[in-house]
C-alpha positions as CSV (number, residue, x, y, z in Angstrom):
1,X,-8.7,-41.7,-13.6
2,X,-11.8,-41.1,-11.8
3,X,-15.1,-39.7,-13.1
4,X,-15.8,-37.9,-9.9
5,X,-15.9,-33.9,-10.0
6,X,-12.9,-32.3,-8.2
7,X,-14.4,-29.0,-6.5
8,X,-11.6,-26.3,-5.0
9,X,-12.7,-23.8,-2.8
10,X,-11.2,-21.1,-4.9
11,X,-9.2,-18.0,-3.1
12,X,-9.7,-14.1,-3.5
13,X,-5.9,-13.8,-5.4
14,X,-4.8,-16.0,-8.5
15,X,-1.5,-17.1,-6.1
16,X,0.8,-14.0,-6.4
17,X,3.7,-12.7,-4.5
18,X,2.4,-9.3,-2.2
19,X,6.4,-9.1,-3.1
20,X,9.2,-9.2,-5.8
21,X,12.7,-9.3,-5.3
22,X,15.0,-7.0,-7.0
23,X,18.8,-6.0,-6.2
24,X,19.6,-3.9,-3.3
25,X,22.2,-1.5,-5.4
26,X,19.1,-1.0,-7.8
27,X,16.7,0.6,-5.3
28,X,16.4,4.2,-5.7
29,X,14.5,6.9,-3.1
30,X,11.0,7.3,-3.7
31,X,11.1,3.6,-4.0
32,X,9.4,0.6,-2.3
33,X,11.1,-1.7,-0.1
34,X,10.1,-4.1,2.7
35,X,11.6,-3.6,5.8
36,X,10.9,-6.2,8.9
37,X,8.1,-7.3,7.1
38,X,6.5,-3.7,6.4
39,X,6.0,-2.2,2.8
40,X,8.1,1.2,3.1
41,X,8.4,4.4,0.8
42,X,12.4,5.0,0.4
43,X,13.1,8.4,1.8
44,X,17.2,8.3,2.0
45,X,19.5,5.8,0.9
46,X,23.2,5.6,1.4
47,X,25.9,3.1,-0.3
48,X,29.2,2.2,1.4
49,X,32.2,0.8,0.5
50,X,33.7,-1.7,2.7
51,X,36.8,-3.0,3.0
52,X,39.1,-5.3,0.0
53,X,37.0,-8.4,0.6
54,X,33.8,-6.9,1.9
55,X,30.6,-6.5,-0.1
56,X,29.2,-2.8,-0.7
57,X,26.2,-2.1,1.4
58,X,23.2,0.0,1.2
59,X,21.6,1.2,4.1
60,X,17.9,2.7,3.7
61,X,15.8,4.7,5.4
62,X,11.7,4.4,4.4
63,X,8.7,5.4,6.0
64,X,5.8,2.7,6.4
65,X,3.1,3.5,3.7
66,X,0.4,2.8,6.3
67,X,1.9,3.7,9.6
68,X,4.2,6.6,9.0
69,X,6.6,4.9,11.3
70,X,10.6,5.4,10.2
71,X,12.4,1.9,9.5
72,X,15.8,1.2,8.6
73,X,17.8,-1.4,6.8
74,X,21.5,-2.4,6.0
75,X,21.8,-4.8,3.2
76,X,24.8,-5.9,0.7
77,X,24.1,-4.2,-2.2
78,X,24.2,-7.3,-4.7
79,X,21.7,-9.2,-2.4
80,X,18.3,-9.2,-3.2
81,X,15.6,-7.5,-1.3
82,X,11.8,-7.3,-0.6
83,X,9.9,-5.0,-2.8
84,X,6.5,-4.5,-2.1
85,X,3.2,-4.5,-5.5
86,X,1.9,-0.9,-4.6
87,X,-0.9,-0.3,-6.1
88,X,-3.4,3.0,-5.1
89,X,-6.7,3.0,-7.0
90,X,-9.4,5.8,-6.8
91,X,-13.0,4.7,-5.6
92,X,-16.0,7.0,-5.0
93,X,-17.5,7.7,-1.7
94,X,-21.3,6.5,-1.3
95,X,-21.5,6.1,2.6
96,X,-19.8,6.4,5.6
97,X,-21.6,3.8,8.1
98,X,-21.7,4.7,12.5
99,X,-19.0,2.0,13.0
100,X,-16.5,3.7,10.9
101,X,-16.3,1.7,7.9
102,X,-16.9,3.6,4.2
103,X,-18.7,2.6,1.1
104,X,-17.2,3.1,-2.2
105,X,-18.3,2.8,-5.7
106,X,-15.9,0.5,-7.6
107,X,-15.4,1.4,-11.3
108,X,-17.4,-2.1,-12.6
109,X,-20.2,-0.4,-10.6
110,X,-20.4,-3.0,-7.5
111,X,-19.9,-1.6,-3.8
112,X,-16.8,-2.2,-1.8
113,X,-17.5,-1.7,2.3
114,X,-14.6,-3.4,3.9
115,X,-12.2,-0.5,4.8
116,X,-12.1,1.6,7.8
117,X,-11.6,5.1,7.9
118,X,-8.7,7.0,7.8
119,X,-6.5,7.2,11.2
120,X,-4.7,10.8,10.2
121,X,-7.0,13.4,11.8
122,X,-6.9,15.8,9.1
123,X,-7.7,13.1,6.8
124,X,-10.3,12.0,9.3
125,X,-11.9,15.8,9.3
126,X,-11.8,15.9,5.4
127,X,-13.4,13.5,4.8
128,X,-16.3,13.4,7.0
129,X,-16.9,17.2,6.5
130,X,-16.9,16.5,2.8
131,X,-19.4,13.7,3.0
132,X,-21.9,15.9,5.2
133,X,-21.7,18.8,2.9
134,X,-22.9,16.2,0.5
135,X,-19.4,16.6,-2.2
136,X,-18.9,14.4,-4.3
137,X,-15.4,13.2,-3.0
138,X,-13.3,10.3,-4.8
139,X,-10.9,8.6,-2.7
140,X,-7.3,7.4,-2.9
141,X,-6.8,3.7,-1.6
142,X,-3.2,2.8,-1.4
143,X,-2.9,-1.3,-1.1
144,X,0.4,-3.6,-0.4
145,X,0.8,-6.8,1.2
146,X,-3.1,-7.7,1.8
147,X,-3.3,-4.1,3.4
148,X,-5.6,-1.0,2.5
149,X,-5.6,2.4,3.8
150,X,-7.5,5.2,2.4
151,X,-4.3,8.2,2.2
152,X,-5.9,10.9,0.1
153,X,-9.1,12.7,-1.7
154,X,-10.4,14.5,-3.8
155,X,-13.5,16.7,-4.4
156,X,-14.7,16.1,-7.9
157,X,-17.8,18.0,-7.5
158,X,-19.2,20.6,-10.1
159,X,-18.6,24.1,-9.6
């Protein structure tokens, strides 16, 4: 062996899957699923039975978390799918910057300014109206897949 020192340019995540599989018959609505490459909420899902030497199939319905678009899916129900790690965490608002990017306050106390705002309009509005009436407002960051969207808040201001 060598004495040298072996440097690696080390990455933000430790290696793991923005997925997991899991059994199509086992996915319920209100669910996660990926659907052409898209983390979706399950909104209706429907099982079929085929015919004597067919597989059963599922065929779901979901609404892209960050989009709101409507995707659908047929798949046999004992094949595995796509399920998305959804994970939403709550930040407080410090700043909202002229290009349209936010400050939050992470809970170990650093800053996090890397996310846009919020498309939705009345998000949008609520937000920014907040901030200028100087609330304290605590956002809902939803993340899947490398992606981040802000999708809710709330005023936690004293009364």
């Amino acid at each position: 062996m060598s004495d040298e020192e072996v440097h690696f340019e080390s990455k933000a995540d430790a290696g793991a899957s923005k997925t997991f599989p899991q059994q199509a018959g086992t996915i319920r609505k209100n669910g996660y699923i990926v659907i052409k490459n898209r983390p979706c909420k399950v909104v209706e899902v429907s099982t079929s039975k085929t015919g004597k030497h067919g597989h059963a199939k599922c065929h779901f319905v979901g609404i892209d978390i960050f989009t709101g678009k409507k995707l659908e899916d047929i798949v046999p129900s004992s094949h595995n799918c796509d399920v998305p790690h959804v994970t939403r965490t709550d930040y407080q608002l410090i700043d909202i910057s002229e290009d349209g990017f936010v400050s939050f306050l992470t809970e170990s106390g650093n800053t996090k300014d890397d996310l846009k705002l919020p498309t939705d309009e009345n998000l949008l509005t609520q937000i920014k109206d907040g901030f200028s009436e100087g609330k304290d407002l605590v956002v809902s960051v939803m993340s899947a897949m490398g992606e981040e969207q802000i999708n809710s808040l709330k005023d936690i201001g004293k009364n």
